[in-house]
C-alpha positions as CSV (number, residue, x, y, z in Angstrom):
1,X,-20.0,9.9,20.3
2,X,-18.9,7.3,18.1
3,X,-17.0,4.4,19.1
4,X,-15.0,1.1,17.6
5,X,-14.9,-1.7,20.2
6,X,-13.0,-4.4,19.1
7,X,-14.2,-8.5,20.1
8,X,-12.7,-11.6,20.0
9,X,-15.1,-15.0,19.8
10,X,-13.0,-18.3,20.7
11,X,-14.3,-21.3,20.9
12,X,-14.9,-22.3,24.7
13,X,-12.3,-25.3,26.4
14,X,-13.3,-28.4,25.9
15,X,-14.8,-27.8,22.6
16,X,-13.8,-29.3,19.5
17,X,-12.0,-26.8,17.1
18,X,-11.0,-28.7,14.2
19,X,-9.8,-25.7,12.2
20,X,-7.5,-25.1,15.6
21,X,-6.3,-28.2,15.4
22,X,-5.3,-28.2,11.8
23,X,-3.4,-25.4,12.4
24,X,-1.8,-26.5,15.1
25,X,-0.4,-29.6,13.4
26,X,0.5,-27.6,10.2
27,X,2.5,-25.0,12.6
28,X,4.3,-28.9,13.8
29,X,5.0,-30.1,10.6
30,X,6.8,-26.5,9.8
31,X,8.4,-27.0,12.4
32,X,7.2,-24.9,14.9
33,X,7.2,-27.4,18.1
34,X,7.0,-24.9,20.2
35,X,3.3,-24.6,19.7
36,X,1.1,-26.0,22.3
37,X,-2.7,-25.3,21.0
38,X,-3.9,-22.7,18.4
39,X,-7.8,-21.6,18.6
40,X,-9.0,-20.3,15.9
41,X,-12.4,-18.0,16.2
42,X,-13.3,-14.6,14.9
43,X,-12.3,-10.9,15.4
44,X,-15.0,-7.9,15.3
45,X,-14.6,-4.1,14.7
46,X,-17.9,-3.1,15.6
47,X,-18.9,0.8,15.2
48,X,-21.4,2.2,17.2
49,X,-23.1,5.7,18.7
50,X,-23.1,5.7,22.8
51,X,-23.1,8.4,25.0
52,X,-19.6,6.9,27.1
53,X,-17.2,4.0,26.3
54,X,-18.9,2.1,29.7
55,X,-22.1,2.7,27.4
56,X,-20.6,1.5,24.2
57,X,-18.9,-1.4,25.9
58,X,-22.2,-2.2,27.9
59,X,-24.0,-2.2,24.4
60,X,-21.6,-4.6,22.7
61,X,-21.5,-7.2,25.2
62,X,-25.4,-7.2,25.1
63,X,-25.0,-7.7,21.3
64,X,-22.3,-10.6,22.0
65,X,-24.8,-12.1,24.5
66,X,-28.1,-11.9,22.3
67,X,-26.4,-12.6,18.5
68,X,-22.7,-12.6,18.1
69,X,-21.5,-15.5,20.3
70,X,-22.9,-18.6,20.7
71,X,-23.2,-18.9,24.7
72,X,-23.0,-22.9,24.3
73,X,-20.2,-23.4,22.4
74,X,-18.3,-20.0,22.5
75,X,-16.4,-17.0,25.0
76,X,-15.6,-13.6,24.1
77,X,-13.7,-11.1,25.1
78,X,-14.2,-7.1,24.5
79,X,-10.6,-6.3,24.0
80,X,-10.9,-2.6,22.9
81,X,-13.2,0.7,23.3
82,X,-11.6,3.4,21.4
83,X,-13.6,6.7,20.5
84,X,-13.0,7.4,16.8
């Protein structure tokens, strides 16, 4: 079967995120003050073959864990395993 699981990559706490930041003041300045913090990282679609959505999930996280994140400066989360 074929499957999209969908990731999001922050960058951990504690870490400087300087485009997060940026944002963050420009949401201020707009006038937004309600705004506490803004991280910004990256989204993945990723589209893959697997036998189950336990498989395809278990396949994307070792693909997050070997390539896609970095384990010292970022998290991720597998928000989504939808056959398509």
């Amino acid at each position: 079967m074929k499957f999209r699981v969908a990731v999001h990559i922050l960058p951990r706490r504690g870490i400087l995120d300087p485009q997060g930041k940026a944002v963050t003041e420009a949401l201020h300045s707009l006038g937004f003050a309600e705004v506490a913090e803004v991280h910004v990282g990256r989204h993945l679609a990723i589209e893959t073959q697997a036998d189950s959505a336990d498989a395809a999930r278990a396949a994307v996280k070792a693909m997050c864990d070997k390539l896609l994140a970095n384990p010292v400066t970022e998290d991720f989360v597998i928000a989504s395993v939808e056959a398509v």
